[in-house]
C-alpha angles and dihedrals in degrees: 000000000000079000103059095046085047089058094035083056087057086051101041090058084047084054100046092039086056088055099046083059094044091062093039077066101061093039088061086047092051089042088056095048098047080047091234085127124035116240091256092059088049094050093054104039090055088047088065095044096054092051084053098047080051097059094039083056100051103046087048076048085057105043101052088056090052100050089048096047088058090251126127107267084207093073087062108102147181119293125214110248095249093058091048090058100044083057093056101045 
């Protein structure tokens, strides 16, 4: 039991950490809007954020098969982001 909340704990900072970019995004969106960012600096600042959302969703990705497969979610890890998009394509 200490070992699932212990793996529902990892998920549970990807989570959060998912949410905390998600609202980066529409900050930047806002930012744009409100003209306080040009629309460059918006482009490629929410070119980094969804790579990195990427990579947050498929570790959690990994971790839960992991976990249902009877294996140790710790052992899921960060893929680069080329990897990552080959994946989704």
């Amino acid at each position: 039991m200490t070992e699932r909340r212990a793996e529902g704990g990892a998920d549970r900072r990807i989570l959060d950490r998912i949410s905390e970019m998600v609202a980066a995004e529409r900050d930047l969106r806002a930012a744009l809007a409100e003209g306080r960012i040009d629309p460059l600096t918006e482009h490629r600042e929410l070119n980094d954020l969804e790579e990195q959302l990427d990579q947050c969703w498929d570790l959690l990705r990994q971790r839960r098969a992991r976990a249902d497969a009877g294996e140790d979610p710790d052992m899921a890890g960060v893929r680069s982001i080329e990897e990552v998009e080959r994946y989704e394509s």
